[in-house]
C-alpha positions in Angstrom: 0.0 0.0 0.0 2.9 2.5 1.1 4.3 2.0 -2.7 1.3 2.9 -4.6 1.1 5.7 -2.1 4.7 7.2 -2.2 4.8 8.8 -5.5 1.5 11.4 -4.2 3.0 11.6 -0.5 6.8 12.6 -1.9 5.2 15.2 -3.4 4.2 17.1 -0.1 6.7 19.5 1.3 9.3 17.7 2.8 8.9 20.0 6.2 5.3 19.6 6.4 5.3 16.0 5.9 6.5 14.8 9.0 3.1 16.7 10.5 1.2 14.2 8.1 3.2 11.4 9.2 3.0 12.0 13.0 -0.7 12.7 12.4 -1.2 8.9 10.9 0.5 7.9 13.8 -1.2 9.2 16.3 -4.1 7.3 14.2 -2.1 3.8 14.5 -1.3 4.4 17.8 -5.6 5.0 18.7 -5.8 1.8 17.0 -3.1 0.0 18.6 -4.4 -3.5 18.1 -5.0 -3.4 14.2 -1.6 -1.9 13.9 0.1 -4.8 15.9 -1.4 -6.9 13.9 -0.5 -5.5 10.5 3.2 -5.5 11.5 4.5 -8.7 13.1 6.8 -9.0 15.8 10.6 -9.5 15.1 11.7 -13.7 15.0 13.3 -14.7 18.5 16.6 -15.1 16.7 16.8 -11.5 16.2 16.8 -10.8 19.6 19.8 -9.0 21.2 20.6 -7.9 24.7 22.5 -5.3 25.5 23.4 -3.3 28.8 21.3 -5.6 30.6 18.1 -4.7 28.4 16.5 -7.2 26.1 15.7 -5.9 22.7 13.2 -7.8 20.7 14.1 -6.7 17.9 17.6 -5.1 16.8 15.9 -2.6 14.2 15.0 1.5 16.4 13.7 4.1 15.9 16.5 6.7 15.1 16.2 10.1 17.3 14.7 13.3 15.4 11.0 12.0 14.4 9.5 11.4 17.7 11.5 14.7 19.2 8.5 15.0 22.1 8.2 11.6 22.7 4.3 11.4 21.8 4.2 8.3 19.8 5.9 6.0 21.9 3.1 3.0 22.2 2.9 3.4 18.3 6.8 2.7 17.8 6.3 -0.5 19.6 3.2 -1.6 17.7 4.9 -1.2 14.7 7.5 -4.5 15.6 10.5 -1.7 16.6 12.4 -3.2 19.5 13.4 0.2 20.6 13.5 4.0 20.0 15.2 6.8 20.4 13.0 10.1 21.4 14.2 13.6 21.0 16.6 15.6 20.3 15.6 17.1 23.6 16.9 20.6 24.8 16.7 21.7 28.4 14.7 25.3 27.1 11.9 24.8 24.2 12.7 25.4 21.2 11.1 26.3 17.9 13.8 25.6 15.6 14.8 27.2 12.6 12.8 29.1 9.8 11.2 27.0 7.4 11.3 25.7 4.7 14.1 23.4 6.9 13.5 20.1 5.6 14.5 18.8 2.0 14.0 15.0 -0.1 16.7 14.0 -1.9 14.7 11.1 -4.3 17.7 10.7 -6.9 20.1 9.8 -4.0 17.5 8.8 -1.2 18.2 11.2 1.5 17.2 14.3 3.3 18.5 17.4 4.0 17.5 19.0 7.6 17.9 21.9 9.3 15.4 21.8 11.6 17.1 23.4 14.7 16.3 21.2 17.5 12.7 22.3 17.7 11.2 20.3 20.9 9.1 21.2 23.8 12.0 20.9 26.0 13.4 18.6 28.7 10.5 19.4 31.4 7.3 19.0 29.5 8.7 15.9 27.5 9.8 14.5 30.9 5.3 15.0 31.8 4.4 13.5 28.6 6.8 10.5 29.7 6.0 10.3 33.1 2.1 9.6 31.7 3.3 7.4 28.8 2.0 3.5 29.5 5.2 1.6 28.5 4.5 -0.8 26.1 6.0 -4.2 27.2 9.6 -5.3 25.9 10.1 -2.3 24.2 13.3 0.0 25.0 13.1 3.5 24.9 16.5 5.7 25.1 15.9 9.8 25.4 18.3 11.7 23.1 19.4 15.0 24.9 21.2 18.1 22.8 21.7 21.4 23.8 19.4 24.2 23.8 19.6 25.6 19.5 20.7 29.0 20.8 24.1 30.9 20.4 23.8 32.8 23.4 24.5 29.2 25.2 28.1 28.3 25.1 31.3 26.8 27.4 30.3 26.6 30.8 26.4 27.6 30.4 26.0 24.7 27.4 27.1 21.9 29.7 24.9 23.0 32.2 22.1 23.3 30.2 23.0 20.0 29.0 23.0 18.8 32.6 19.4 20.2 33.0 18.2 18.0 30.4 19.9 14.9 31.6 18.3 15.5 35.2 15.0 15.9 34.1 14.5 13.0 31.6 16.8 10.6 34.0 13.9 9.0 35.4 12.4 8.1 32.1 15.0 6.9 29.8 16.3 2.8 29.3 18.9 4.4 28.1 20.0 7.9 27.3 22.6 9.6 24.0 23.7 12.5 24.0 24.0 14.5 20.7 27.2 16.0 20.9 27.6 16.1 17.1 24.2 17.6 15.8 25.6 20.1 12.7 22.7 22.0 12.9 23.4 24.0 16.1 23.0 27.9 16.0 26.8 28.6 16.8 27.8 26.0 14.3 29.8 24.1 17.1 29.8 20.7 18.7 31.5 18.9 21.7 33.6 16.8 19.5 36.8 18.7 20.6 38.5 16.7 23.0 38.5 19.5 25.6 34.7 20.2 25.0 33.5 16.6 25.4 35.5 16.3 28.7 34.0 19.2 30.4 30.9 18.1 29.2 30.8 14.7 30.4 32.3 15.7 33.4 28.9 17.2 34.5 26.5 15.3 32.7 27.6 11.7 34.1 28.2 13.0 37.5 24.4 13.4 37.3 24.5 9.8 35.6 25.9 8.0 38.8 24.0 10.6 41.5 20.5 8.9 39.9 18.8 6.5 41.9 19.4 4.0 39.3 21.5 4.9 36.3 20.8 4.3 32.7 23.9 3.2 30.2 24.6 6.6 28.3 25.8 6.8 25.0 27.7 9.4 22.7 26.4 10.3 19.5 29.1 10.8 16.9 29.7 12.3 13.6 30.3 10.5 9.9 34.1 10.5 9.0 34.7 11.9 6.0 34.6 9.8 2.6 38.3 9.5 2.8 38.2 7.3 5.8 38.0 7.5 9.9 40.3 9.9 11.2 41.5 7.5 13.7 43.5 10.1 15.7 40.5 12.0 16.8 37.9 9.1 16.9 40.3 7.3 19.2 40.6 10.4 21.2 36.8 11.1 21.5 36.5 7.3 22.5 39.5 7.3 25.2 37.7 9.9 26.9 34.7 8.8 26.9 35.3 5.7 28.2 37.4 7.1 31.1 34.0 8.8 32.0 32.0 5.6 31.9 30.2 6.0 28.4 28.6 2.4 27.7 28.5 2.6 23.6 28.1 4.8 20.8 26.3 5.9 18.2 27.2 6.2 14.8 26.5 8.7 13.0 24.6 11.3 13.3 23.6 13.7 9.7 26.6 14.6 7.4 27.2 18.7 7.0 29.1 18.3 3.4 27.6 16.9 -0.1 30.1 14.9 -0.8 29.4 12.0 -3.8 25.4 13.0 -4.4 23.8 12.0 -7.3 21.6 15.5 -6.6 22.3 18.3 -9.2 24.0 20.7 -7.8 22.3 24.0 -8.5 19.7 21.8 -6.5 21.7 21.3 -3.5 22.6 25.1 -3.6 19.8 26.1 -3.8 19.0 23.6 -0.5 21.6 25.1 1.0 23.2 24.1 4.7 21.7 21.5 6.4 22.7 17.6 7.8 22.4 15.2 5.5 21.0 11.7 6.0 19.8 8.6 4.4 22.0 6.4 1.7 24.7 8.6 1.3 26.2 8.0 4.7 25.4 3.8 4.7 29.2 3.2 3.5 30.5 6.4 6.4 28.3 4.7 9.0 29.5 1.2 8.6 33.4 2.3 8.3 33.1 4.4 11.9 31.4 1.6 13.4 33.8 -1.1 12.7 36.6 1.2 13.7 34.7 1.8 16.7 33.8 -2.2 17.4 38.2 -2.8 16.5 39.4 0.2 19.0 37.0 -1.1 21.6 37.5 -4.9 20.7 34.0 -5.5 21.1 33.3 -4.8 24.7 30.7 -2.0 24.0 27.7 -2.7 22.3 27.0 0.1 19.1 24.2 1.4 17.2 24.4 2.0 14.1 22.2 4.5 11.4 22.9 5.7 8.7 21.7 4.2 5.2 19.7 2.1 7.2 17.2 0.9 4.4 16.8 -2.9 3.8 17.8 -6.0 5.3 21.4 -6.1 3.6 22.2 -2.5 4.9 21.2 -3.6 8.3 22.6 -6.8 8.1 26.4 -5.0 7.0 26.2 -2.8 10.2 25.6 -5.6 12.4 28.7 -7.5 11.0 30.8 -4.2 10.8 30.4 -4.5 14.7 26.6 -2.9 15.5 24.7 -4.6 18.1 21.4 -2.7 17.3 21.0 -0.3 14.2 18.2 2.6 13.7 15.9 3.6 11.1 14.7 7.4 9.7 14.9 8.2 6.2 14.7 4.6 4.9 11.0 4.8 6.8 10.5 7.8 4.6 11.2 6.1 1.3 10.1 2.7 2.1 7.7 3.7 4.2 6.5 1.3 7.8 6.6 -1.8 5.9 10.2 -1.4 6.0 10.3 -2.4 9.8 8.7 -6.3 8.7 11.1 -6.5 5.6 14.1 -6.0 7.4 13.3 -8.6 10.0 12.3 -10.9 7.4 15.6 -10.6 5.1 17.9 -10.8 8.8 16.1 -14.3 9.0 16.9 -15.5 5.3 20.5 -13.7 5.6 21.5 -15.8 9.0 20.4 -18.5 7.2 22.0 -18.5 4.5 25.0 -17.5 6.3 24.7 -20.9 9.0 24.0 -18.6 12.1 22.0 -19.4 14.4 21.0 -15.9 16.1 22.0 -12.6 14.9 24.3 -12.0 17.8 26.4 -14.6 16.3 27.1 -12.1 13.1 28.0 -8.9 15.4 31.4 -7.5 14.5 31.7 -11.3 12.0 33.3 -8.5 9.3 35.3 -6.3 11.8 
């Protein structure tokens, strides 16, 4: 049904479709029993556990659809073993001006600007509090810092810290998105020095919670020329040393490199993060540098690209324990969720595996 639909919803504005799409959602989610039963659960084989929480399935939600976390039943009706909610900011935000969001069809992607809009870490916090958690279902909180330049150095970590406090109590596990390319000031806390300070304060309020969740850094692509292993290493040797308990990789691209997308178009566009197919080959490269430097012993998520079973199926050998889906749910629509589980299945077969935590980091 999705494919005889796409051609007429790819023609809405790429900024006012996800309004559409949360709006069906909230429709699927009302109907909570029809939609379970249009998408299947995940085969036990895909199962995977990780930080002492049992995913059903290995296939999330990536962060930046559900931002106010007001879909979260529907996630898990649609056979998602987990996902991620946010970006959240300690102060609402509104984001940028529109038009913010842009389809790439010729090299399936997007191009967002979006500018962190959320409600902010408080009333997201509510909404969770009041959520009923579906059962075996994983939800992880995605905090960033508030889109505003007047909030740098010592006042961004704090307000980071704000965040963290607040949506403690409601997260399985919680990333932090210290690489969003979308902020106002144009800066992240991938500098050595930045993510130090930062995770300085924000796991201190990690270990003062009643119980802790695992938190996770959020990283960016490499470059198409390869890792920089220098800095990666660095970023991961200090996060570490604070007790991070995985990564994330990647978050949206800033350049244009290798796009099939004409480039008076992509001027036109102009900045924004890029997602989607584009970064499936980045993606998988970090995370199998990021699986060797570790030698396995935290898990990874991996998005990026994320769009079929073989994509998937890559990241998971590269070294990802559980990978996440956004743009390939744009193009490929919900039934992407079924297909992917479907095609692990036939590729473990085919590969003599037994589960799919047999294939994690089989490439690395």
């Amino acid at each position: 049904m999705y494919r005889l639909l796409r051609p007429l919803l790819l023609r809405l504005d790429a900024a006012a479709a996800p309004g559409w799409g949360v709006r069906a959602a909230r429709l699927g989610q009302a109907a909570g029993g029809v939609t379970r039963a249009l998408f299947p659960r995940a085969d036990a084989r895909l199962a995977q556990t990780a930080w002492g929480l049992r995913f059903a399935s290995p296939v999330g939600l990536a962060a930046g659809f559900d931002k106010n976390a007001a879909l979260v039943p529907f996630w898990a009706d649609l056979g998602l073993g987990f996902a991620e909610v946010g970006s959240v900011s300690a102060q609402p935000s509104t984001g940028n001006p529109k038009p913010r969001a842009f389809r790439l069809p010729a090299d399936r992607a997007l191009v967002n600007r979006m500018g962190l809009n959320n409600d902010g870490a408080e009333a997201v916090a509510r909404r969770l509090a009041q959520t009923q958690r579906p059962r075996d279902f994983v939800l992880g909180v995605n905090v960033a810092k508030t889109h505003s330049p007047d909030i740098l150095g010592e006042a961004g970590v704090d307000d980071f810290r704000l965040s963290v406090r607040a949506l403690l109590p409601h997260a399985d596990y919680l990333a932090l998105n210290v690489s969003c390319p979308n902020t106002a000031e144009g800066k992240t806390f991938e500098t050595p020095d930045a993510l130090d300070a930062l995770l300085s304060a924000v796991m201190a309020e990690v270990r003062a919670a009643q119980e802790a969740p695992p938190t996770l850094v959020k990283l960016s692509p490499p470059a198409v020329g390869g890792v920089d292993t220098g800095a990666v290493d660095e970023l991961v040797r200090i996060s570490l040393d604070h007790g991070i308990a995985g990564f994330i990789a990647t978050n949206t691209a800033s350049d244009r490199a290798g796009l099939a997308t004409e480039a008076e178009r992509l001027d036109a566009i102009g900045r924004g993060g890029l997602s989607g197919r584009p970064l499936a080959d980045r993606a998988t490269a970090l995370v199998r540098h990021l699986y060797r430097t570790t030698g396995g012993t935290v898990p990874l998520v991996g998005v990026g690209g994320v769009d079929s079973a073989e994509a998937a199926y890559r990241r998971i050998r590269a070294g990802a324990t559980l990978v996440q889906v956004y743009t390939g749910l744009v193009y490929e629509g919900p039934g992407l969720v079924g297909r992917v589980h479907r095609g692990l299945v036939r590729l473990l077969d085919r590969d003599g595996l037994g589960t799919l935590a047999e294939a994690v980091g089989a490439d690395a």
